[in-house]
N, C-alpha and C positions, 0 to 999 in steps of 0.2 A: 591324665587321659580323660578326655571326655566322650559320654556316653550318647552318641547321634542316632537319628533316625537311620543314616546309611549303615553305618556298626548295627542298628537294631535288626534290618534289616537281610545283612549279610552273615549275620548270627543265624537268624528265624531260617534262610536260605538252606544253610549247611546243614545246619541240626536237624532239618526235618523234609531235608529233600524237595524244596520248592522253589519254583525258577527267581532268578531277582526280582522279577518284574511282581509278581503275585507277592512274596515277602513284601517287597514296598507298599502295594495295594492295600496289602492288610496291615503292616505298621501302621500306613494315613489313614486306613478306617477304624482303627484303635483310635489315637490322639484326636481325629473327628467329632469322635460319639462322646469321649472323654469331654472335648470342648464346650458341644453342644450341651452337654447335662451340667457343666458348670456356667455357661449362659445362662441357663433355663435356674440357678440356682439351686440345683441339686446338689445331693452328696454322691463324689466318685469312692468309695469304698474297693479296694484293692488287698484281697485277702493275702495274707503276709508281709506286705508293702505297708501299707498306712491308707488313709483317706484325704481325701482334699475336702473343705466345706468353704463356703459363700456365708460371709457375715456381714453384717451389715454397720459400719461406724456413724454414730452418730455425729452431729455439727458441732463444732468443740472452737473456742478460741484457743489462737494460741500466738508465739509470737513471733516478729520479724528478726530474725537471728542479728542481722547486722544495724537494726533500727531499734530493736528491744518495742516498739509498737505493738498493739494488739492488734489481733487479724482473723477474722473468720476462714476456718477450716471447714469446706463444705459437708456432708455427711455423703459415704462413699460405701462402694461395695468392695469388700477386702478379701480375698482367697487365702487360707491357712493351709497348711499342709499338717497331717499327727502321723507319725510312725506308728507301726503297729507292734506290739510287745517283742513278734518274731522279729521283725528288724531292728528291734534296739537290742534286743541278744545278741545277734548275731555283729552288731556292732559294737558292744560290748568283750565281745572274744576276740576280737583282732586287735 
């Protein structure tokens, strides 16, 4: 099962007594703010969750898999994701 905006949605809906439409609103103004601060290269920090961070790779050769050629790897901006201690416990016990 995968875990969607509409699922997120119709969760936040139930649980907390708010029409679909506002649940939606605020699900896309979650994942929004989320986006924009990882644009802007910020850290999303998610207490119990984990963080997402922007790093930056630098220009690396490497090489043409099917040619064995050298090939310049440009330098790139890479997004990681780290669990936070609470969710590797709790991943840990199931």
């Amino acid at each position: 099962m995968s875990l969607t905006r509409r699922s997120l949605s119709e969760k936040l809906s139930v649980q907390h007594g708010l029409s679909l439409r506002e649940a939606r609103e605020l699900v896309d103004l979650m994942f929004e703010e989320m986006a924009r601060a990882i644009v802007a290269q910020e850290s999303v920090k998610l207490s119990g969750f984990g963080s997402f961070t922007v790093h930056k790779s630098p220009e690396r050769v490497g090489r043409n898999p099917k040619t064995g050629a050298p090939a310049v790897i440009s330098e790139r901006m890479r997004l990681t994701f780290k669990p936070s201690k609470a969710m590797l416990a709790q991943m840990k016990d199931r």
